[in-house]
C-alpha positions in Angstrom: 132.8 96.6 143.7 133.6 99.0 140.8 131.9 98.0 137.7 134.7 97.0 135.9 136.8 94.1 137.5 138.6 91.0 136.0 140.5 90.4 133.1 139.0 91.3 129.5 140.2 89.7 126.1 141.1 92.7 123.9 139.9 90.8 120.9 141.4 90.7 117.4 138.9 92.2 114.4 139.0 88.5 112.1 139.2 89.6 108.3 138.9 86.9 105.5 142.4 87.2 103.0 140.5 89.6 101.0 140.3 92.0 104.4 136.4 92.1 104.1 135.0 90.9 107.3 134.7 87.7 109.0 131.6 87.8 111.0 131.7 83.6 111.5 135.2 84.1 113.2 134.4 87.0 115.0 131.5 85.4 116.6 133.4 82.2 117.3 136.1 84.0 118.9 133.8 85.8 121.1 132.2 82.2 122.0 136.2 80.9 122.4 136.9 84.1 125.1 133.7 83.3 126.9 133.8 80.0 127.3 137.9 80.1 128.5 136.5 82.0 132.0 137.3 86.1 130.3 135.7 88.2 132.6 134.2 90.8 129.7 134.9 91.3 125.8 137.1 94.7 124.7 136.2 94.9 120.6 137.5 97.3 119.0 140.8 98.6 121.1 144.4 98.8 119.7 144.2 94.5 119.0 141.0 95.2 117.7 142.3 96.8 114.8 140.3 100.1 115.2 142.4 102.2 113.5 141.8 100.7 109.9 138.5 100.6 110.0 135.4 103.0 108.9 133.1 104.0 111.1 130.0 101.6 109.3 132.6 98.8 109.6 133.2 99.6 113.5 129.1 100.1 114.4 128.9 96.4 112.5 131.5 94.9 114.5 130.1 96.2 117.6 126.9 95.0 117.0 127.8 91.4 116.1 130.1 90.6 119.4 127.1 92.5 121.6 124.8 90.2 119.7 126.6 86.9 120.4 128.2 88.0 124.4 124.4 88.0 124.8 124.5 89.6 128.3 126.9 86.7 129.1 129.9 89.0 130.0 130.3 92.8 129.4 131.2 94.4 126.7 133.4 97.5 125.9 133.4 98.9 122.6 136.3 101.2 121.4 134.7 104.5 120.5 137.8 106.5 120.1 138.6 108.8 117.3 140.7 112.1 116.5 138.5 114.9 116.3 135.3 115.3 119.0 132.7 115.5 116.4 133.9 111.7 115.0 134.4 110.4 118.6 130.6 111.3 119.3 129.5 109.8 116.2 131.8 106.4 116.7 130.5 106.6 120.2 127.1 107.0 119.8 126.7 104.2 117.2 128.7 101.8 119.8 125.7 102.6 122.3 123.5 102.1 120.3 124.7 98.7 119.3 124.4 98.1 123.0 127.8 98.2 124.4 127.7 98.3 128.2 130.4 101.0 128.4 132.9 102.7 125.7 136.7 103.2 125.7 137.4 106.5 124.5 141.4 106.4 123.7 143.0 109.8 123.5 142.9 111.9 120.0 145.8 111.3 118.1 148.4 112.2 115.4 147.8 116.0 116.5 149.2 117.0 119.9 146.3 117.9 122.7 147.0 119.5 125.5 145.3 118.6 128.9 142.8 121.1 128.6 142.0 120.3 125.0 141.8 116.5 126.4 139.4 117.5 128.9 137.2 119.1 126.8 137.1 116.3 124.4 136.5 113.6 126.9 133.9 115.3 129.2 132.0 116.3 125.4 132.2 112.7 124.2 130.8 111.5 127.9 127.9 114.1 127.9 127.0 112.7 124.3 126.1 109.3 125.5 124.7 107.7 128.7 126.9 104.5 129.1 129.9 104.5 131.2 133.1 105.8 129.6 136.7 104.2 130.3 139.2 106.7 129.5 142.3 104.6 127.0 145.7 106.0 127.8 148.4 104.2 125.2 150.9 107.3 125.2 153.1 105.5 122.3 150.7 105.4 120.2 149.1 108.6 120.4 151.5 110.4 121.4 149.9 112.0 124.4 149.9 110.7 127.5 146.2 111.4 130.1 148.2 113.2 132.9 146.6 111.3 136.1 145.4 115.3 137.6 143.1 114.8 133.8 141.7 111.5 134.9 141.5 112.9 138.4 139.4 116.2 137.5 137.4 114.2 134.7 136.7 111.7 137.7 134.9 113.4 139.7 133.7 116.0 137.1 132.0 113.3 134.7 129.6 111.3 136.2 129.6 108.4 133.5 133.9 108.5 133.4 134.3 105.7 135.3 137.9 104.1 134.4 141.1 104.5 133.1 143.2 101.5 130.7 146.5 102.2 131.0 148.9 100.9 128.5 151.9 103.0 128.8 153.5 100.8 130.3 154.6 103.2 132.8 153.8 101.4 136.7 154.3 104.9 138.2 151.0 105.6 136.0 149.1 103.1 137.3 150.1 103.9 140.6 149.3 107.6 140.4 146.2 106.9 138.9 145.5 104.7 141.8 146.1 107.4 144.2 144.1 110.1 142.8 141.0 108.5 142.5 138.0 106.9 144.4 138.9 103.1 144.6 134.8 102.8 144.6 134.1 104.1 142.6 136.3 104.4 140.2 138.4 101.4 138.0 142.0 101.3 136.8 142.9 98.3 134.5 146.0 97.7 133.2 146.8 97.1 129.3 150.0 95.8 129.7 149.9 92.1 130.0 153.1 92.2 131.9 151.2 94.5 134.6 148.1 92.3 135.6 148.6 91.2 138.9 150.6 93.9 140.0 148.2 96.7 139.3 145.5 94.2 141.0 148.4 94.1 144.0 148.2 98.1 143.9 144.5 98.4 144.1 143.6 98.1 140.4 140.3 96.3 139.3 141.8 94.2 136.7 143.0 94.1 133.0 142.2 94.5 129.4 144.7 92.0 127.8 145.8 91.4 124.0 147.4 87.9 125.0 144.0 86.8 126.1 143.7 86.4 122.1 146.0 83.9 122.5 145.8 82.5 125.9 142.2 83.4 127.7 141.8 81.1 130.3 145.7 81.7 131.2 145.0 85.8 131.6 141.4 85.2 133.3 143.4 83.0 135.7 145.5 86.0 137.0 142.9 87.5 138.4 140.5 84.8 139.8 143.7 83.0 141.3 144.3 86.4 142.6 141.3 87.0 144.3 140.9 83.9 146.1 144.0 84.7 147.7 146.2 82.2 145.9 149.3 84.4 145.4 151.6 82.1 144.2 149.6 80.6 141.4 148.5 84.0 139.9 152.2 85.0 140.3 152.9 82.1 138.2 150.1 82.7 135.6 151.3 86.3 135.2 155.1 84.7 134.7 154.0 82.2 131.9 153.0 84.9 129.4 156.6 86.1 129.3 158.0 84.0 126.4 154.5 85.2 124.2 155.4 88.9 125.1 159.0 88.7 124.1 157.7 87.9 121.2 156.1 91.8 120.7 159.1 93.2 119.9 159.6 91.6 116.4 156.8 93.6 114.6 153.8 95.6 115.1 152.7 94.2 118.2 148.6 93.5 117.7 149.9 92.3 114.3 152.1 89.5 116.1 149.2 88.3 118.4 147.2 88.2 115.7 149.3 85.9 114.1 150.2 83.8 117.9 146.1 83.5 118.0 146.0 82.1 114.6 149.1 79.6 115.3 146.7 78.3 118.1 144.1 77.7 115.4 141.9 80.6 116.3 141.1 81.5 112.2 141.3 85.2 112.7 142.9 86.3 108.9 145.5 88.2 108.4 145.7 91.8 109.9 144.9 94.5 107.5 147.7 96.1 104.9 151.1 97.3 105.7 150.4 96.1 108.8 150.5 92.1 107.6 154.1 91.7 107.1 156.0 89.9 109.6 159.7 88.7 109.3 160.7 84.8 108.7 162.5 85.2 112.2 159.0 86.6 113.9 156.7 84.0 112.1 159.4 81.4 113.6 160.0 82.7 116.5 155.7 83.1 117.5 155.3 79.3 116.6 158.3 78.1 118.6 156.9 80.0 121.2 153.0 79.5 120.8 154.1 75.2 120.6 156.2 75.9 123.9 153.4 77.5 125.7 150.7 74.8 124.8 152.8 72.4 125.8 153.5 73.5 129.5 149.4 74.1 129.9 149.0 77.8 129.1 145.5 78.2 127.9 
């Protein structure tokens, strides 16, 4: 089996209201996805609130969720950043912390080119020994990992071992899929709405922002899946629906943020602009959060 498989809870970064951080909720909320059946712990992705964070804040978080996962699930750190040089440094810190492998999400704000991405991901892989997993989220970098990059960094790069996609694309998915050793090589879905069906497809599981929310629900996808009970994974993946409806109202980590917090998970606020949601959104994420409790999501 490739080594990463399952579902992993994307987690939220927990900030106290004065946006310092909250190591107390950040270690219970690594205790909460462990102890609801996650497969592995994703810190420091897109949900993770990466992108508003300094480096020395990002090596501290990833050494406090290696230091309380404990070896009892693995852990991928998000390493990603826009320039090489930075990506190295973010990267190396992150394996030094301990992380058993490092998502390196595509540069961003400038446009790369497949070569240029290439070069940048095969340099950030040479600079560490972990495994690498190669983060395509196309909207919000603007670039998308063509699957004949993660097909030439594949078998170029021995430690580039997976791709999360979250474009949202299935075609993606599937070409990635096809152009790649299935043994040797993982692709996950980031789109909640994908789980199953990538695992249908040949993927090795999920990295999932609802698992903030709902853990046990989203690690149910794929065990139910693998024991060959079709119909109850296809109804675990359906239940998260009314939750992802929900993404459209505002800045979409921001709202599951706030749906994990409805639940009582004391994660904070997430950081400024990005803490404003809408009367309609707040209402709309506790209707729905309520809802979901109440039929058994979990």
């Amino acid at each position: 089996m490739p080594l990463l498989h399952g579902i992993y809870g994307a987690i939220a970064t927990p900030f106290n209201e004065d946006e310092s951080l909250n190591e107390a909720a950040l270690r219970a909320h690594v205790d909460f996805q462990i102890s609801s059946g996650i497969h592995g712990i994703f810190a420091l992705g897109t949900n993770g609130e990466f992108f508003v964070q300094t480096p020395q804040e990002r090596a501290r978080v990833a050494r406090v969720v290696v230091e309380q996962a404990a070896g009892r699930v693995p852990v991928i750190i998000g390493a990603g950043a826009i320039t090489t040089r930075e990506t190295i440094r973010v990267a190396q810190d992150a394996e030094a912390a301990g992380a058993d492998a490092l998502s390196i999400i595509a540069p961003y704000f400038a446009l790369a080119s497949q070569d240029e991405l290439i070069a940048h991901f095969t340099a950030v892989a040479n600079a560490v020994t972990v495994p690498v997993v190669l983060y395509n989220i196309p909207a919000r970098t603007g670039v998308s990992i063509a699957p004949a990059t993660v097909a030439t960094l594949a078998e170029s790069v021995e430690n580039i071992v997976a791709v999360k996609d979250s474009s949202g694309n299935f075609d993606t998915i599937l070409q990635y899929l096809e152009r790649t050793d299935r043994a040797s090589f993982s692709v996950l879905s980031g789109n909640d709405s994908l789980n199953l069906w990538a695992l249908q497809a040949g993927g090795t599981g999920g990295i999932s922002g609802i698992a903030n929310v709902y853990p046990a629900t989203m690690a149910s996808i794929y065990d139910l899946f693998m024991a060959g009970k079709w119909d109850e994974a296809r109804r675990a993946q359906d239940s998260v629906r009314a939750i992802r409806n929900c993404l459209a109202l505002g800045n979409p980590n921001s709202i599951v943020k706030h749906a994990a917090n409805v639940r009582g998970a004391g994660l904070g606020p997430a950081r400024a602009p990005f803490n404003q949601l809408s009367a309609q959104a707040v209402e709309a994420v506790r209707t729905t959060v309520e809802a979901d409790l109440a039929r058994g999501l979990a």
